[in-house]
N, C-alpha and C positions, 0 to 999 in steps of 0.2 A: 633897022630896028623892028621894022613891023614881020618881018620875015622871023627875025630872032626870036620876037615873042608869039610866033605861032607855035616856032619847034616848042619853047617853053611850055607852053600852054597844054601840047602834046606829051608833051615827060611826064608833065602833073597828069594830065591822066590814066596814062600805064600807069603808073603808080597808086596810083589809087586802085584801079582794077586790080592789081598787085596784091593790094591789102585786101580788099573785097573777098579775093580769090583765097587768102590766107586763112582768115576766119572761114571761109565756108569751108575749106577743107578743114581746119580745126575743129568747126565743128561736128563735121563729117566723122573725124577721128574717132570725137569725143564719142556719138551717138552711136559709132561703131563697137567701142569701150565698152558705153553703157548694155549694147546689145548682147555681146559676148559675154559681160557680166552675169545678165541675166537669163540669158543661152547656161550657163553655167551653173545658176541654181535650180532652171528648169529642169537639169537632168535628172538628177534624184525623186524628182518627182516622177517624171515620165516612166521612171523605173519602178516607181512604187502602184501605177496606174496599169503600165503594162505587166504586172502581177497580180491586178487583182482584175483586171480584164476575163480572166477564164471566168470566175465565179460569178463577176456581175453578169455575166451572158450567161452562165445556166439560171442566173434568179430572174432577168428578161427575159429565158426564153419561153416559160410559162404563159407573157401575157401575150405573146404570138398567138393565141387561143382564138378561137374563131368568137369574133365581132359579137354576137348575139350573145355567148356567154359569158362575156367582159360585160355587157350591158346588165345581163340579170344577174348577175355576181354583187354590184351596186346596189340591189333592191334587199337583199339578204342583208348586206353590211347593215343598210339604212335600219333594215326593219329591229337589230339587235345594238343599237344606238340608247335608244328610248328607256328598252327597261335597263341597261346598263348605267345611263345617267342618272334615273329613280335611284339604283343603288345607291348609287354615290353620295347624292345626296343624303336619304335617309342614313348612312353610313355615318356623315358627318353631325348628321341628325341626332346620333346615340350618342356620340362623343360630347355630345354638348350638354349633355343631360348628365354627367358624371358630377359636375361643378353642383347639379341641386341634390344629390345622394350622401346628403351630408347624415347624423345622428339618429335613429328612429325615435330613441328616446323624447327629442326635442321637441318633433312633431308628427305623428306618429301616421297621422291621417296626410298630412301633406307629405309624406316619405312612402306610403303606398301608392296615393298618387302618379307620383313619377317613376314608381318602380312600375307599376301598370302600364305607363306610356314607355318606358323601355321595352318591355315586354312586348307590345304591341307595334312600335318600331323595327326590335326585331324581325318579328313573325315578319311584314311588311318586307322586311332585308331579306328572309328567308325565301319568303317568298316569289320576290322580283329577279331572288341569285339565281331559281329555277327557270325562269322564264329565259333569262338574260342567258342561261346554260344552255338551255334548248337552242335558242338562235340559232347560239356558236356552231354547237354540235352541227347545226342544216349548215353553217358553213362550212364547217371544215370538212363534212360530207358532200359539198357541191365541188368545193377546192378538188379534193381528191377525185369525184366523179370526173372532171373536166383537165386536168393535169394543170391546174391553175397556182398553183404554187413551189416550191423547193420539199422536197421529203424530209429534210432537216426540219425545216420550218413549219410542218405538217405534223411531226413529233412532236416538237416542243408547245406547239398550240395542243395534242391531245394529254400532254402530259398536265400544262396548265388548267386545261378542261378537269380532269380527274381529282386535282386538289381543290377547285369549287366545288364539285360533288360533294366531296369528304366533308369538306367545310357548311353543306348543306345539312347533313346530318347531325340525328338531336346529337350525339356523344360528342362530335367535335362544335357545338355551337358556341361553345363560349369562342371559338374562333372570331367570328362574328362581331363579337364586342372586345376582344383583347381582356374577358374573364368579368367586365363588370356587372353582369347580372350573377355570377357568382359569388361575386364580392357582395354585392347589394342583398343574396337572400341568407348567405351568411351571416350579416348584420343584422338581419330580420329574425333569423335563429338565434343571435346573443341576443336581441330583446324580447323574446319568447320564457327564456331562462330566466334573462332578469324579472322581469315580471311574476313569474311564479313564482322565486326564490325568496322573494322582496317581500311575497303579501302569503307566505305558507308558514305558518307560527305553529311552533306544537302548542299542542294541550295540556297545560300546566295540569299535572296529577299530584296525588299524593303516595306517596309508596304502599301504603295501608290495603291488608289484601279485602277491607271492607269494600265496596267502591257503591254502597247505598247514595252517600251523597252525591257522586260524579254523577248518579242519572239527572241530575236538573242540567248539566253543563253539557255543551253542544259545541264540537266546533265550528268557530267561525267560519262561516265559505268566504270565496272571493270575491271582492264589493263586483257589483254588476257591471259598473265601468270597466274592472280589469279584466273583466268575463269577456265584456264586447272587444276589447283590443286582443283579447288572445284569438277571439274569435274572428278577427278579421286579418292578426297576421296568418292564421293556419291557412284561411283563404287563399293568402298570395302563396303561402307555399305549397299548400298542397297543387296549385295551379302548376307549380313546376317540378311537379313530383316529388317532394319533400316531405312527403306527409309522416313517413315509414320514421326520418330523424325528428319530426316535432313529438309525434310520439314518445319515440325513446325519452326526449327531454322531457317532456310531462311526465311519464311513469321515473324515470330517475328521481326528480325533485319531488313529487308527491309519496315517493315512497320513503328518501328521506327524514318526510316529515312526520311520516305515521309512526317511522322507529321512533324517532326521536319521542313523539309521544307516548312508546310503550316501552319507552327505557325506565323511567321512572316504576316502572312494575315489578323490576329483578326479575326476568324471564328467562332466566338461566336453565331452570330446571326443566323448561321445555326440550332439553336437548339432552336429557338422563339418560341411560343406554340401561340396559338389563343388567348388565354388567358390574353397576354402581349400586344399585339395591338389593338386601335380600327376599325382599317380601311385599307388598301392597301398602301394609303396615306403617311399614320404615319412610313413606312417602305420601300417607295417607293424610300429611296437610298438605300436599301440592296438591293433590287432587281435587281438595274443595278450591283452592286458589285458582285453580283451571279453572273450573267452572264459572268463576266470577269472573275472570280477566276475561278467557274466549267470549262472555256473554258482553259484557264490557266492549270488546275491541270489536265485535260485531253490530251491535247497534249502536253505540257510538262512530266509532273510524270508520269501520268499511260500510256502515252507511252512508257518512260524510262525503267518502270518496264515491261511493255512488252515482249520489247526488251531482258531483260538482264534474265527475267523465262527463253525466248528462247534459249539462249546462252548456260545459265548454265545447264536447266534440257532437250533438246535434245538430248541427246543420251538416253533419257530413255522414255520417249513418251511423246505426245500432250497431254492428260488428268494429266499429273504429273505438266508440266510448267503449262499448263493453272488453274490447281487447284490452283497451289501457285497463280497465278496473281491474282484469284479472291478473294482469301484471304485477299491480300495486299489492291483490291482497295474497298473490302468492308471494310475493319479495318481503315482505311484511309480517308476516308469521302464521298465518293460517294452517297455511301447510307443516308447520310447526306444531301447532296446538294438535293437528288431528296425528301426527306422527306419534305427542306425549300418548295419546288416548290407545294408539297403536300398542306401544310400551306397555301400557299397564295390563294390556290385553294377554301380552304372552308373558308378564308375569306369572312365578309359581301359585298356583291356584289355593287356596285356605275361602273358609267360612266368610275372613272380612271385604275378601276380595269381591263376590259377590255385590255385597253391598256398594260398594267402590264402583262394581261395572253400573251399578244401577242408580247410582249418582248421577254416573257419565251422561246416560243414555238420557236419564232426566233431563239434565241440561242441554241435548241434541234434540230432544223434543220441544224443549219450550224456545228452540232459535228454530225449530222446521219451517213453518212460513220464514221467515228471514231468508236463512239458508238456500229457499226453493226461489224467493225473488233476487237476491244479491248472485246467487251463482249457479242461477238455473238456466245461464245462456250458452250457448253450446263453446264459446271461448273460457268460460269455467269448466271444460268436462274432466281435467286431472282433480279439481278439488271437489266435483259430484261424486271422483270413483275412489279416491281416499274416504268421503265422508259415507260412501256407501261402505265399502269393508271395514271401517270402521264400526258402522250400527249391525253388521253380519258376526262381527267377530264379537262385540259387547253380548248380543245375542246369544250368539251358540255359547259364550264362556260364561252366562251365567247360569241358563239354561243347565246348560253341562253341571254345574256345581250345585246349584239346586236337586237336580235330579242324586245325587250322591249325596246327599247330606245325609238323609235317615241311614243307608249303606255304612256312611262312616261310623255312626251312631250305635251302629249294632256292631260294626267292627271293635269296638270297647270293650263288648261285654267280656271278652275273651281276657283281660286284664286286670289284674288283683288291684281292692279298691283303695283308698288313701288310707297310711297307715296313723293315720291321726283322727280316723272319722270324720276328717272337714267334706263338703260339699264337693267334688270333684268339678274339675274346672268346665269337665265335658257340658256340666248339669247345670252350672250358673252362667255359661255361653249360652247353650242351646234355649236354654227358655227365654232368655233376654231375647235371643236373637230373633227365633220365633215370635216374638211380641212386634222387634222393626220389620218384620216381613209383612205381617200383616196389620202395619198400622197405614197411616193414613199416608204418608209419605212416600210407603216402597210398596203398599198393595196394586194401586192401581200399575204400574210401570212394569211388578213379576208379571202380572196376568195377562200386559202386552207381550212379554219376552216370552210366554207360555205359547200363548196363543199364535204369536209370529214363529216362533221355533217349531211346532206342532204343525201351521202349514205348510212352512218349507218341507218339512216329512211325509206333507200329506196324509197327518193324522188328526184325528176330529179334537177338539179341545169340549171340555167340560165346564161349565162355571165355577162351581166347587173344587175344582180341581188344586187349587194351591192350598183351600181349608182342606182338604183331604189328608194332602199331604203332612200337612202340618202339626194336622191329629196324630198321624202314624209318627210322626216323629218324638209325640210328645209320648205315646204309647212303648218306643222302640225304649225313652229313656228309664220311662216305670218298670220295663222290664230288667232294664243295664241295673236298677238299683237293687229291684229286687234278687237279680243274681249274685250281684256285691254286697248285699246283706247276711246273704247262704254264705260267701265266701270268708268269713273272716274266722279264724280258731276260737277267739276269745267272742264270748257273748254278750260280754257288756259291751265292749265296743261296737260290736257287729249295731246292738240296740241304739248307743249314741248316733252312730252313722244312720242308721233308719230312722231317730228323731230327726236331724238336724237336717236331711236331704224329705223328709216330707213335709217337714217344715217350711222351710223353702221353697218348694212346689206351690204350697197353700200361700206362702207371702207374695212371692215374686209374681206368680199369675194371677191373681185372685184381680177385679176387676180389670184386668187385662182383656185385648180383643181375643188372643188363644181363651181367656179366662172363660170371656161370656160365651165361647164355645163349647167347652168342655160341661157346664151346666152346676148348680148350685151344690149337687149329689156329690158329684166330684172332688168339690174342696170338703164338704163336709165327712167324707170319707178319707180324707190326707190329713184332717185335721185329729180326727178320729185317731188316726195311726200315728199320729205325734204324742198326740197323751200317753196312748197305750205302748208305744216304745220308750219314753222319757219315765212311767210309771215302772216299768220291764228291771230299768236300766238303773233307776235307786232302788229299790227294793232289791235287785240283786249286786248290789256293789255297796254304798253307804248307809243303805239299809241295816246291814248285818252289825256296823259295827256297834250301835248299844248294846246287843247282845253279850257283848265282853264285857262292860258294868252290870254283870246281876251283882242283884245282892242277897241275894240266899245264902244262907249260911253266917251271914254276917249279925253277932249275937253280941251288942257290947255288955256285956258285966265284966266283973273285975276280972275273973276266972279265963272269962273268954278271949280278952282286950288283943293277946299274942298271936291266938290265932285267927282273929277277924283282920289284925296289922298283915298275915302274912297271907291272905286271902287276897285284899288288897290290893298289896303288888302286885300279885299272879294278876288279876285282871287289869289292873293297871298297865301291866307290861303287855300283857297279850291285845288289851286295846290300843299301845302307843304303835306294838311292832304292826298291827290288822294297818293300823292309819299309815303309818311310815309309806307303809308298801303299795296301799290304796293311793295315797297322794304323789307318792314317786311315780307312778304308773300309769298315772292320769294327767299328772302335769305335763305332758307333751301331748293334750288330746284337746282339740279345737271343738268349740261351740263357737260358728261365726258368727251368727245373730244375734246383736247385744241384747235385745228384749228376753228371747228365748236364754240367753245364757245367764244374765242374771237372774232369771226364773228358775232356775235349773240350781244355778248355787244355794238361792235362796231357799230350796226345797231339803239340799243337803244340808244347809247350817241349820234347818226347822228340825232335821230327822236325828242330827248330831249332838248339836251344841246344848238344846237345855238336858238332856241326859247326861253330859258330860256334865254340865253347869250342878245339875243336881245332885250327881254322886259326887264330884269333890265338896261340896258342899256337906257334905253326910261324911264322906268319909276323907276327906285328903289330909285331916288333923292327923288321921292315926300313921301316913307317912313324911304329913312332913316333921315331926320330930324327927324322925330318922335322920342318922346321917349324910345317907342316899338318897335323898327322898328327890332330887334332882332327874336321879333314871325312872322316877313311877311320875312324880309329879311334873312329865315334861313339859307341858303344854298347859298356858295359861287361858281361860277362856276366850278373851279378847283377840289372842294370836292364833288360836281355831277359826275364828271369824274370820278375820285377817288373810287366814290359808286358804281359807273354803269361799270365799268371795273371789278370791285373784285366780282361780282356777279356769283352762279352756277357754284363755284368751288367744289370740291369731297372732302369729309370729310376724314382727316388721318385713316389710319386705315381701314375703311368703305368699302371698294371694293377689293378687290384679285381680280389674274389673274387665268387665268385656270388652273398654277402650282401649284398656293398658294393657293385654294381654291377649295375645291369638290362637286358638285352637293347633298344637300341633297339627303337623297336616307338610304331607310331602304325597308326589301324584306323579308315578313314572309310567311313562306312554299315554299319560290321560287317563289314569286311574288314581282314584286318593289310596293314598296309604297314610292312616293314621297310627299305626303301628310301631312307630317309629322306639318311642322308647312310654313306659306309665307314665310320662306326665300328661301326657293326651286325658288321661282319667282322673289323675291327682290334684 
């Protein structure tokens, strides 16, 4: 038994080594398994490692580089760490600053604020990108000195390098912030606009081309707070070059506003072409209208706007406000007004044109100071050389027309004179005219035009010189009459015409300043010759006709009764047909002067009517029994009166004054020619 149980005891343990043996070979299998396994997905790898094997060995084989230059290669990296970190920071710096870039409107002062520390951020970024570039640059110039890196690698770092440069620079800086300081002064330019747009009111006008009242009214400028904020956003912008677009927005919206305040004027006619007129005449209320609106829109507006370029762009210079002013008052109409002035210059030249230029001139003299301080900076110099050709051309065209006036005057004489004996038109212009030359109005401004025209010739001027002239013209006319006096067939007329034009002389001058020149002798010598042609001129025309009532021969007795009746008629008839023919012949004969003309009537009905009155009286019994007595008895005394009173009245229509009516007058090559057709004289 004991023998038994050893074998037994023997079996059990083979067997168990058995099992022992089985799991470790199991698990031998197993880790054999799992080996192969992973033996199996290592290959794909190994393959993808020995592929890229070449390339990792040429990018290690740079730092095979000898020891000392691997060391100082370290000291470059280190030294371009620092301003590259600065970047980054302040980088992240800007961005954070976008969240307070809200509204300028809101807060105007804390929105400059933070645009100033972006700004200054920037520069900071810009700054640091330079420094942080340079590093690089010694690096990648030591890389390459030393064969310390891959030539791929060496590219794409110089190509990197190249786009922070670009990115340095002012054109690409908005790179730097991803556009927000563009954003930020664009905002700053809408609140530049709104602010002027908001607080720029026109100037309520009245249409009325008086504008006496407008001188108490002043545009309002901009309250002084609006002044400080424009003035401090021009600040930030002009800090970033912006100045050139606040401008434009200033002069856009300011000149807006001046139209608008000379819309109310109707300024249309500022823009009249030669084309549209025939004469000075035909336009000769725009011209006084000029005068008032240009003086108007000069010291009113374009002072205004003077004043307030000053305010706003002084702190930045003289040539910045003065550019915007001249902007405004060229976009505005200035150059408008002195264009109209242009226009009427090369208008066709006549008598009233004159007057016209010397209106002009008047009112360019009394805005001369203005003129010399509003646009005497040298960013006015197109409206210095407009308003200079302007005062050259007023000049020489009046000049020019003055000098021809007595020339035209004599040019008449050559023309038969009115066939109605009225005043020729030459004679009641020329003395009027004579009279506004040297009154008190247009004396002093001819004698500028004289005397400025004269030196530009380099010819001496005289003082008397425009009385001189004036005399000879009045001279040239005493002669025009008294040749037109010679000229007429009939001599009564010829006489009425030499009452009624010396008449006229002696009215129309007679205390006038030609008057107190020509001397007391003068009128008393035109007066003289009035009577004695108005005396000439009844005596040989209505004079005669009592002559036809004698009464000689006229015997009433009984015996004689037949032939005193047929004597009678004879003169009866022979005074109806004298008057018939006298009053047919005269009723289209003017006496313009109502004093003189009713004096003139009054003299014929004295010379006529009680002779008639007396012999019908005496004898008109002995025809009106007749049957006939209608053909002898044609006229009753009452209707004598009647006739001889309404005589040598002035046809409607038929005569203008020297406002309503202008001197024929045409001037080819710059000569007058008054020639044109008699009404020059009629």
């Amino acid at each position: 038994m004991a023998k038994l149980g050893r074998s037994d005891v023997d079996g059990n343990d083979m067997i168990e080594n058995l099992i022992a043996e089985r799991k470790s070979l199991k698990l031998s299998l197993e880790k054999s398994k799992a080996l192969g396994f992973s033996l199996e997905k290592a290959g794909p790898r190994l393959d993808e490692i020995n592929q890229r094997l070449p390339s990792l060995e040429a990018e290690v084989r740079p730092i095979r580089a000898d020891k000392e230059a691997l060391i100082a290669a370290g000291g470059h990296i280190n030294r371009a760490i620092g301003p590259a970190a600065a970047v980054l920071k302040v980088f992240d710096a800007v961005h954070g600053l976008e969240k307070l870039l809200s509204d300028p409107r809101n807060n105007l002062p804390g929105y400059l604020s933070v645009l100033k520390r972006l700004e200054e951020a920037l520069r900071f970024l810009g700054g640091n990108c330079g420094l942080a570039i340079q590093w690089l640059d010694d690096i990648l110039e030591y890389l390459e000195d030393n064969v310390m890196a891959d030539e791929q690698h060496l590219l794409n770092l110089k190509k990197s390098l190249k786009g922070l440069r670009e990115s340095k620079s002012d054109d690409e800086r908005a790179r730097l912030d991803g556009g927000l300081l563009n954003a930020a002064l664009d905002k700053l330019e809408g609140e530049l606009r709104r602010l002027l747009t908001e607080h720029s009111v026109p100037l309520p006008m009245s249409s009325s081309p008086d504008l006496g009242e407008q001188a108490v009214i002043a545009p309002s400028l901009l309250p002084v707070s609006v002044i400080h904020k424009l003035q401090a956003i021009l600040g930030r912008l002009r800090t970033n070059n912006r100045l050139e677009k606040c401008m434009s927005i200033y002069v856009e919206v300011r000149s807006s506003n001046v139209r608008a305040s000379l819309q109310a004027l109707d300024l249309d006619y500022l823009v009249i072409s030669i084309a549209e007129f025939n004469d000075v005449q035909s336009i000769e209320g725009y011209i006084a209208q000029w005068g008032k609106h240009l003086e108007f829109a000069v010291k009113h507006l374009f002072e205004a706007e003077y004043k307030l370029c000053n305010d706003v762009f002084e702190r930045i210079g003289l040539d910045v406000w003065m550019g915007c002013f001249s902007k405004i008052a060229a976009q505005t109409g200035i150059l408008a007004f002195l264009q109209f002035g242009k226009t009427v210059t090369e208008s066709k030249k006549d008598p009233i044109k004159l007057l016209k230029l010397l209106d002009i001139l008047a009112t360019l003299n009394k805005l001369r100071l203005d003129f010399n301080r509003l646009f005497g900076g040298e960013a006015c110099i197109e409206i210095q050389n407009l308003t200079r050709d302007l005062i050259k051309r007023v000049i020489d065209g009046a000049a020019e027309i003055f000098w021809e006036l007595l020339v035209q005057v004599e040019l008449q004489r050559q023309f038969p004179p009115p066939p109605d004996g009225y005043v020729p038109i030459l004679v009641s212009i020329i003395t009027d005219y004579c009279n506004k030359l040297l009154g008190d109005n247009y004396k002093p401004i001819l004698n500028q035009v004289l005397l400025t025209h004269r030196s530009w010739k380099h010819e001496k001027f005289q003082e008397r010189i425009l009385v001189s002239e004036v005399l000879n013209i009045v001279k040239a006319i005493e002669l025009n009459l008294e040749t037109w006096t010679k000229a007429y067939e009939d001599s009564i007329l010829s006489n009425l015409f030499a009452m009624n034009n010396h008449y006229h002389l002696y009215k129309h001058l007679k205390g006038t300043k030609v008057g107190d020149l020509l001397g007391d002798s003068w009128f008393r010598e035109h007066e003289q010759y009035k009577d004695y042609y108005a005396a000439i001129f009844l005596r040989d025309s209505w004079g005669k006709l009592p002559g036809h009532l004698s009464r000689e021969g006229l015997i009433l007795f009984s015996g004689g009764r037949a032939t005193a009746r047929d004597l009678v008629k004879k003169r009866l008839k022979n005074f109806n047909e004298a008057f018939d023919e006298m009053y047919k012949r005269q009723s289209s004969w003017v006496v313009p002067d109502r004093d003189l003309r009713d004096k003139i009537c009054q003299q014929i009905v004295q010379a006529v009517v009680p002779v008639y009155r007396s012999y019908m009286q005496s004898y008109g019994p002995l025809v009106e029994l007749d049957g006939s007595s209608s053909k002898y008895a044609k006229y009753s005394v009452q209707t004598l009166v009647q006739m001889l009173s309404s005589l040598f009245l002035p046809k409607p229509g038929r005569y203008a004054s020297f406002k309503g009516r202008q001197l024929s007058a045409k001037f080819n090559n710059g000569v007058a020619d008054l020639r044109r057709t008699t009404s020059a004289v009629v």
